[in-house]
C-alpha positions in Angstrom: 234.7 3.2 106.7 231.0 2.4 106.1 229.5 3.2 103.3 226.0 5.7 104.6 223.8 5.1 101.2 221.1 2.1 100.5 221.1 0.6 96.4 217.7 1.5 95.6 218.1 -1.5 93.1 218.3 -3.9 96.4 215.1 -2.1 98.0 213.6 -2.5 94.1 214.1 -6.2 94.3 213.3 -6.6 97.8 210.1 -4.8 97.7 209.3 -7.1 94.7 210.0 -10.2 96.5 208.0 -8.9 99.1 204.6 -8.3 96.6 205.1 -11.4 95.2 205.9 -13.7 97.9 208.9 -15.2 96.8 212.2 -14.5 95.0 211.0 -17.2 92.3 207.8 -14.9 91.8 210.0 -11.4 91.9 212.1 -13.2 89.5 210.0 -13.3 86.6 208.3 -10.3 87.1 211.5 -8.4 86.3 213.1 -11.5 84.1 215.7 -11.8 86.0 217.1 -15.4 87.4 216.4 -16.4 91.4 220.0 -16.1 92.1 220.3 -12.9 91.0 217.3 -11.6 93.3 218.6 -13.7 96.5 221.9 -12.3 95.9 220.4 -8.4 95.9 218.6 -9.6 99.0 221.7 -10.8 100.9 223.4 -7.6 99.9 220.8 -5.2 101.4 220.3 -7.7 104.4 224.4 -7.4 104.7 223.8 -3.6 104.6 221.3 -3.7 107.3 222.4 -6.1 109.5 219.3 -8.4 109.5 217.3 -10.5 108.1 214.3 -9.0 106.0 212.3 -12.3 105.2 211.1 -15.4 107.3 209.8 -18.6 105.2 205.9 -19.1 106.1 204.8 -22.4 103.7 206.6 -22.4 100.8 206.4 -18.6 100.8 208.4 -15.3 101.8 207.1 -13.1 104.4 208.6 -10.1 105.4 210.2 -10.5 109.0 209.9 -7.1 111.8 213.0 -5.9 110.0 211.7 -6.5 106.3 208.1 -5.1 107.3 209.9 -1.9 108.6 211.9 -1.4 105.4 209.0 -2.1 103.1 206.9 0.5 104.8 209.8 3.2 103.7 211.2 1.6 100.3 207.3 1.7 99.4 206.9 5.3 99.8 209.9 5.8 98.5 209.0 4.2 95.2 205.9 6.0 95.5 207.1 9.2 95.9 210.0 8.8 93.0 207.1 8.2 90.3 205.3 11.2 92.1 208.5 13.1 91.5 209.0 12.0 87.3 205.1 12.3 87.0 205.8 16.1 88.0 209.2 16.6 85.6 206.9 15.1 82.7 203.9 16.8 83.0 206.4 20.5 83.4 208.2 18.9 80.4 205.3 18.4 78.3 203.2 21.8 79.3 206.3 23.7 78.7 207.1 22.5 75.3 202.4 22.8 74.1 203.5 27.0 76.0 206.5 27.0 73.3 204.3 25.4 70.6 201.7 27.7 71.4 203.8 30.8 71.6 205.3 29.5 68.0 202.0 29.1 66.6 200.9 32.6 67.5 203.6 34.6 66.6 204.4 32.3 63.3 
């Protein structure tokens, strides 16, 4: 049976890799070791069936598969700090309504 769900740690990695241009680069932006970041990628490229980067220089570019994904994990990414941005700002102008409903009646 085939599992139907991505690890968004995978696309996290991946879509590092693909800002910085290599696994080396994505690496120390999250202090992690290479082989942990070319071992996320193999997974997610397992999950997918395809390879998600092609070497240009000494470089990573994304390959048609890896451009594809990036495109979606991006928004993704976006859209998930969109979503905490929201559950903050609620969290934070509920408790100054409670404060200020304290402050008036105390």
């Amino acid at each position: 049976m085939r599992v139907s769900h991505l690890n968004f740690n995978h696309l996290y990695y991946f879509c590092h890799v693909c800002k910085e241009g290599s696994v080396f680069g994505a690496a120390e932006e999250l202090y992690l070791t290479p082989q942990t970041i070319t071992g996320q990628i193999k997974a997610l490229e397992e999950r997918l069936n395809g390879k998600l980067f092609k070497r240009q220089g000494r470089g990573l570019v994304p390959a048609e598969l890896g451009q594809l994904v990036f495109r979606y994990a991006d928004k993704m990414f976006v859209l998930s700090q969109k979503m905490l941005d929201i559950v903050n700002y609620s969290r934070e102008t509920n408790l100054m309504l409670v404060l200020l409903m304290l402050y008036r009646n105390g």
